[in-house]
C-alpha positions as CSV (number, residue, x, y, z in Angstrom):
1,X,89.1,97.4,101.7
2,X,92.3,99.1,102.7
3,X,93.4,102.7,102.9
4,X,97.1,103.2,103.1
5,X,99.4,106.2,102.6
6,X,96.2,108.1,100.5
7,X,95.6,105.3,98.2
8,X,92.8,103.0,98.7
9,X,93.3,99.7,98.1
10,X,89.8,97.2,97.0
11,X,90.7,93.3,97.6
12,X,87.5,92.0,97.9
13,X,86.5,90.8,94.1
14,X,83.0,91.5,94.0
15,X,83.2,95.1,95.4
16,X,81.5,97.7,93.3
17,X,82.7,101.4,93.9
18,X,80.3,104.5,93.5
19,X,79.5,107.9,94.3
20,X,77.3,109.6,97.0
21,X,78.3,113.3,97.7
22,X,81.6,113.4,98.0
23,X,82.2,109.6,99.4
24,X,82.7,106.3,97.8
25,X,80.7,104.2,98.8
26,X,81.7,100.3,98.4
27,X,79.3,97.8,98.0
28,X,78.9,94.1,97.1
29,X,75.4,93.6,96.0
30,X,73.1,94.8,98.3
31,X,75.3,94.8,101.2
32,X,77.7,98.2,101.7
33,X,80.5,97.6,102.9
34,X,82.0,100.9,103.7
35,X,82.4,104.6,102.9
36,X,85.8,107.1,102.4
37,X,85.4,110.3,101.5
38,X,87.1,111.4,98.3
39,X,89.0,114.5,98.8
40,X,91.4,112.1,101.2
41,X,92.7,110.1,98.5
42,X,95.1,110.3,96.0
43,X,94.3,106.8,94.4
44,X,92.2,104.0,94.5
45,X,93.4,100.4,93.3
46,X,90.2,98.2,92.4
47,X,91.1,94.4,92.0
48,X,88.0,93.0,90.4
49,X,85.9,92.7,87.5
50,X,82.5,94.7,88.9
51,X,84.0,98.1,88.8
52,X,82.8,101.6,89.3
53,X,80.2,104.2,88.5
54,X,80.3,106.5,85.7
55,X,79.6,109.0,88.4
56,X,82.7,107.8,90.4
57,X,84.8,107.9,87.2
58,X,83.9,111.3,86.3
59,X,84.9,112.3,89.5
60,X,87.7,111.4,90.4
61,X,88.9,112.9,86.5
62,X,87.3,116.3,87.4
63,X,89.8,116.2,90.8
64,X,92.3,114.1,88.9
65,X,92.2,111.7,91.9
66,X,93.7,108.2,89.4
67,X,91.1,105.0,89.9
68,X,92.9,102.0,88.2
69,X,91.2,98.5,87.6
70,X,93.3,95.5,87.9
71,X,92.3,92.2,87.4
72,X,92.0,90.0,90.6
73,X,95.3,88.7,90.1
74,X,96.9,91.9,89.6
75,X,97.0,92.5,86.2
76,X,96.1,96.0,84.7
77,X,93.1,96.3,83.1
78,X,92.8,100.6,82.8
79,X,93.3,103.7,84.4
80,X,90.8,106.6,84.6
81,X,92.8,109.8,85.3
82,X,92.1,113.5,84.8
83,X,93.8,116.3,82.7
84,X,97.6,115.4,81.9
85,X,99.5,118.2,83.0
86,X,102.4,117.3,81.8
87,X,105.5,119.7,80.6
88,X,105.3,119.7,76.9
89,X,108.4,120.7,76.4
90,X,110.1,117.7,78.1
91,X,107.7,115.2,76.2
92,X,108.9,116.3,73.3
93,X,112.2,115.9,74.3
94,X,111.7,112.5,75.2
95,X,109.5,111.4,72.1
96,X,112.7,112.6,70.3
97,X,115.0,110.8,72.3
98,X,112.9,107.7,71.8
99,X,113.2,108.1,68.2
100,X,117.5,107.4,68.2
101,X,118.4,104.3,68.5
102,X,121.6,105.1,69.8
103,X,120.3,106.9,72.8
104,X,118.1,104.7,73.6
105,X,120.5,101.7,73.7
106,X,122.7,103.4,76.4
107,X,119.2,104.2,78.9
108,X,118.0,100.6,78.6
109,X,122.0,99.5,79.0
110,X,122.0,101.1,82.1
111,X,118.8,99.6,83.2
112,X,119.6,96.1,81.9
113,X,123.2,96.2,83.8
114,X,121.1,97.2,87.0
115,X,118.6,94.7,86.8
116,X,121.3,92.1,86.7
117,X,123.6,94.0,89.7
118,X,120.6,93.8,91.8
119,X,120.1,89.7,91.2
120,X,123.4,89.4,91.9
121,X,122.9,91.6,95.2
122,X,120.1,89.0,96.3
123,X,122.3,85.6,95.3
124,X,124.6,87.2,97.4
125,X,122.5,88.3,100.3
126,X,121.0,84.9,100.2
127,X,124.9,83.4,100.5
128,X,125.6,85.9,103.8
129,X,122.1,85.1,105.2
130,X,121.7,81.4,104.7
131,X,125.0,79.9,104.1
132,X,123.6,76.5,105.6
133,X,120.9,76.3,104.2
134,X,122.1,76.7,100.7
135,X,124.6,75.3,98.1
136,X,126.7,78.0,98.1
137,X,129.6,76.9,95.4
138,X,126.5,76.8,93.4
139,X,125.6,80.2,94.3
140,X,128.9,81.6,94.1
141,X,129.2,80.1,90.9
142,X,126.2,82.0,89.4
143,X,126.8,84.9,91.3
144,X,130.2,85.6,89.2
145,X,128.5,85.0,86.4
146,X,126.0,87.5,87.0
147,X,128.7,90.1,87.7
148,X,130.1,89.5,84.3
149,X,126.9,89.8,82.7
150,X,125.9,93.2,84.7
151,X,129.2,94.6,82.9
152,X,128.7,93.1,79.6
153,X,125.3,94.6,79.7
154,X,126.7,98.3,80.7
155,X,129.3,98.2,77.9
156,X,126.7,96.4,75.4
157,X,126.7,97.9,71.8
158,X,123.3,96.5,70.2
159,X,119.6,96.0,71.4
160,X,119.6,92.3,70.5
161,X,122.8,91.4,71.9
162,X,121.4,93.8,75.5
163,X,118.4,91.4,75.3
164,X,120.5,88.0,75.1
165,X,122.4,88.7,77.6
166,X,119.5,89.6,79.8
167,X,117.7,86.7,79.1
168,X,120.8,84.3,80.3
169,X,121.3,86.6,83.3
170,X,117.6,85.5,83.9
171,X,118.2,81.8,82.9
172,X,121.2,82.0,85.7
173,X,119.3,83.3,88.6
174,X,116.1,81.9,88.4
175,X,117.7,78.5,88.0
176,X,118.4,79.1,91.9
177,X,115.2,80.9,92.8
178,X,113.5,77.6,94.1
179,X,116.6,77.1,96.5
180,X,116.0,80.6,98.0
181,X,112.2,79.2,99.0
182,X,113.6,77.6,102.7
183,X,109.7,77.7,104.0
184,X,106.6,75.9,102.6
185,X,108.0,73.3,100.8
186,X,105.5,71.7,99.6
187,X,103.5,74.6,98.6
188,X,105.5,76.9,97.4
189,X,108.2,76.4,94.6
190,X,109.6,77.5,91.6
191,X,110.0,75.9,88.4
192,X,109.6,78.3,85.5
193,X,108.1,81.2,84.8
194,X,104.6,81.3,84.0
195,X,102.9,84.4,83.4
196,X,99.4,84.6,81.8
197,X,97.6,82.7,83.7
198,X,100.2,82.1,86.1
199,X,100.1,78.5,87.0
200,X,101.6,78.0,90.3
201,X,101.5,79.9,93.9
202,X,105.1,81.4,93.4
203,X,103.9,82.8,89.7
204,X,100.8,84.3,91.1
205,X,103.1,86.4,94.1
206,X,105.6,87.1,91.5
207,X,102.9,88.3,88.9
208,X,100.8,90.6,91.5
209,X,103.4,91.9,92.4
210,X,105.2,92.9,89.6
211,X,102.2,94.6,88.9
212,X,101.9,96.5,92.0
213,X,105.1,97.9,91.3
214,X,104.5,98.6,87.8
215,X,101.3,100.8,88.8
216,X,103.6,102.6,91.1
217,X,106.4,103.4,88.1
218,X,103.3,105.1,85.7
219,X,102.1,107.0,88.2
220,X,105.8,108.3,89.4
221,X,106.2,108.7,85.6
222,X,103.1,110.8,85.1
223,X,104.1,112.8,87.9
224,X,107.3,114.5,86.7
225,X,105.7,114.8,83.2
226,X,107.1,111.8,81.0
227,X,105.1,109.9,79.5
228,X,104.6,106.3,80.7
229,X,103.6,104.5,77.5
230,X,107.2,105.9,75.5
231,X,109.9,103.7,76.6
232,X,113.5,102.5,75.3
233,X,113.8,99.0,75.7
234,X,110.3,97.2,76.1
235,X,108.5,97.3,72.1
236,X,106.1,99.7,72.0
237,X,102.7,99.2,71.0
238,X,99.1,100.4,71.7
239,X,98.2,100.1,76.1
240,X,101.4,99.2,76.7
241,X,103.0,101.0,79.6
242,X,106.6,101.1,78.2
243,X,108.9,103.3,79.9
244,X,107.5,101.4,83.3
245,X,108.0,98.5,82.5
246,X,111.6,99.1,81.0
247,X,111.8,101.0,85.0
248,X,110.8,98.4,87.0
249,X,112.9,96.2,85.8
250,X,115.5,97.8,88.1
251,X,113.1,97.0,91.1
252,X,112.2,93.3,90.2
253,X,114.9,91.0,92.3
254,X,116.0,94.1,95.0
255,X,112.0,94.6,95.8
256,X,109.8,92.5,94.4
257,X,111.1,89.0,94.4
258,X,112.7,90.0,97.8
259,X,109.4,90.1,98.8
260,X,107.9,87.6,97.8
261,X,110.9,85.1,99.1
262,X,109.9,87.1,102.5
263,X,106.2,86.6,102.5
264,X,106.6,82.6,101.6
265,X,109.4,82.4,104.2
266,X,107.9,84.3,107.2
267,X,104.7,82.6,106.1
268,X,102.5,85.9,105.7
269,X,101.3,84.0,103.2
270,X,100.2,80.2,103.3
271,X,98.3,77.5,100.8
272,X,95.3,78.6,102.1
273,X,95.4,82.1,100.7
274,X,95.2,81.0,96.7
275,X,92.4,79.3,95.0
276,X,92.9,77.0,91.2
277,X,90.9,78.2,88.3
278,X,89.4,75.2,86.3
279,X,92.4,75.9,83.8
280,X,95.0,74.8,86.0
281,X,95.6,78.9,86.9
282,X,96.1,79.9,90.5
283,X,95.2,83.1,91.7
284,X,94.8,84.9,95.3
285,X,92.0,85.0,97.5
286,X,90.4,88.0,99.1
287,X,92.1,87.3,102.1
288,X,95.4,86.5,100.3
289,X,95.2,89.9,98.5
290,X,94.7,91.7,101.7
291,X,97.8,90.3,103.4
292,X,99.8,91.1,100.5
293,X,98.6,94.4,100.0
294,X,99.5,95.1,103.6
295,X,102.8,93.8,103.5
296,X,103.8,95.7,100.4
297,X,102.6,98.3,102.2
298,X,104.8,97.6,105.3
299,X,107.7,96.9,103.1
300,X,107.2,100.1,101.1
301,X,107.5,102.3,104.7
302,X,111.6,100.3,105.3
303,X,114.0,103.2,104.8
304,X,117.0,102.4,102.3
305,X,120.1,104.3,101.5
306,X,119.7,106.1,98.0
307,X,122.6,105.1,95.9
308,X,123.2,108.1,93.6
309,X,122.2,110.7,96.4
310,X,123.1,109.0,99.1
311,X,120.5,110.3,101.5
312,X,117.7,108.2,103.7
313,X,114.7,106.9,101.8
314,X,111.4,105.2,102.1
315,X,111.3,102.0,99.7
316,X,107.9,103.0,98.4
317,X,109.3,106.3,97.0
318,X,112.3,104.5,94.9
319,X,110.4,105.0,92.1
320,X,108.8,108.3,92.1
321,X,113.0,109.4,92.9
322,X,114.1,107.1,89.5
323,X,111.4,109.3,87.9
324,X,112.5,112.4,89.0
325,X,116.4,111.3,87.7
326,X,114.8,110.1,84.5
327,X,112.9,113.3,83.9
328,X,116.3,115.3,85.0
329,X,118.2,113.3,81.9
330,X,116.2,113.8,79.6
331,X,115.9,117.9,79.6
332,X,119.6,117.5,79.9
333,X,120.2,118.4,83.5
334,X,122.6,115.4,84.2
335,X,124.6,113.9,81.8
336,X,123.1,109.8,81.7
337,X,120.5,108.2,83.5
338,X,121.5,106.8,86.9
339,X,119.2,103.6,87.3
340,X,119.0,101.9,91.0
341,X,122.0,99.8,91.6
342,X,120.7,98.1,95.0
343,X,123.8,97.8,98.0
């Protein structure tokens, strides 16, 4: 159990949230574990499969204070909110928006050409940082290839030919993610990307995380009054979070994989903190969700320079600011979407 920055954070597995009075009170079994009271929070992330009371549920709707489950690896399971209070008026813009093609292409251009700026911007942080520790011809090599691809992508003139490029901008850096692990060895090491179950200790950080910042981009969406689930490059179907996940893609090398090279290379993290399923899956321990948790949280508070504005930042509120600029698009305020191009 962990409360940071009004969101409360359940590692522990087996924890079972309810209601007395205004508190939670967490429990596992018999045994309570601890008590916060309500009206503090804005959010509570519960990693586990016990869950919550009806009573707890109900709520934290009536305050619309959001309780989302997530599986112990990170996964989302649901998301009990209250009310949607969302502007109408813009929804409907962006439900039409979403309907033309055309428009949609030149959003998820923009992200796409982002996404691959910002692996570039880590292949070449990773060159300045660790020159002697690297093959750097072969990171220079991919790294002007990535630049190519970040312009193709921008100037890109169908979906399917956006999403082949993409996926060989992905082929080109994660062919050199395992040489950016310079800690752990033996333990830690990329070979390919394996997502449900992930099968390996780097898949599991890469996983978690990816959904810790994927919460973060429905709730920033939901906030400015767009909705989440109506996006322009990810296919839309049924649960599925769309526009976030088209939106963090703009985040995933700059923050999350960052982060996850830094927690295997400063060694937050070690073999002990990951257990192996009897089908071959790896997932994190209680104590291993606990560190992590805390150093997201920790890397969330490092202040960045904003790119379009220009002004100091917190990491953590990248997204909530991409919303915001997303939200300002769409009712026509600013002329195209400026996505996050990490300096």
């Amino acid at each position: 159990m962990k409360k940071l920055l009004n969101t409360l954070y359940i590692t522990n597995e087996k924890a079972y949230l309810s209601l007395d009075g205004e508190n939670i009170v967490i429990s596992e079994g018999e045994k309570k574990l601890g008590r916060v009271p309500l009206h503090t929070l804005d959010s509570i992330l519960l990693f586990g499969y016990i869950g919550a009371s009806p009573a707890l549920m109900g709520k934290c709707a009536e305050l619309n204070k959001q309780l989302v489950l997530l599986k112990p690896s990170g996964r989302f399971l649901a998301k009990i909110t209250g009310k949607t209070y969302g502007n109408i008026l813009l929804r409907r813009q962006q439900y039409r928006l979403c309907d033309n093609e055309e428009e949609k292409l030149k959003i998820a251009a923009n992200i796409v050409s982002s996404k691959i700026h910002n692996s570039n911007s880590v292949v070449s942080r990773a060159i300045n940082d660790h020159a002697l520790r690297i093959n750097t011809d072969k990171f220079n090599h991919c790294s002007d290839i990535l630049k190519d691809a970040s312009l193709n992508a921008f100037n890109c003139k169908s979906s399917d030919s956006l999403r082949g490029i993409e996926g060989e901008a992905a082929s080109i850096y994660f062919s050199i993610f395992d040489e950016m692990i310079l800690q752990q060895k033996e333990d830690f090491f990329y070979k390919s990307r394996s997502r449900r179950p992930p099968m390996d200790n780097v898949n599991t950080l890469l996983s978690f995380t990816y959904s810790m910042m994927t919460s973060m981009y429905v709730s920033a969406l939901e906030s400015v009054g767009l909705d989440p689930y109506c996006g322009v490059y990810h296919t839309e179907r049924p649960g599925r979070c769309s526009l976030a996940l088209d939106m963090v893609e703009e985040l995933r090398s700059c923050f999350c994989d960052r982060f996850v090279l830094t927690v295997i290379n400063k060694k937050i993290v070690t073999y002990k903190d990951f257990k192996k399923q009897e089908n071959s899956s790896v997932l994190l321990t209680d104590d291993g969700r606990k560190k992590l948790v805390s150093a997201w949280q920790d890397r969330k508070r490092e202040i960045i320079t904003h790119p379009f504005f220009n002004e100091k930042i917190e990491w953590g509120m990248v997204p909530y600011v991409q919303a915001m600029l997303m939200a300002r698009f769409i009712r026509g305020d600013i002329e195209s979407y400026p996505p996050f191009f990490w300096k």
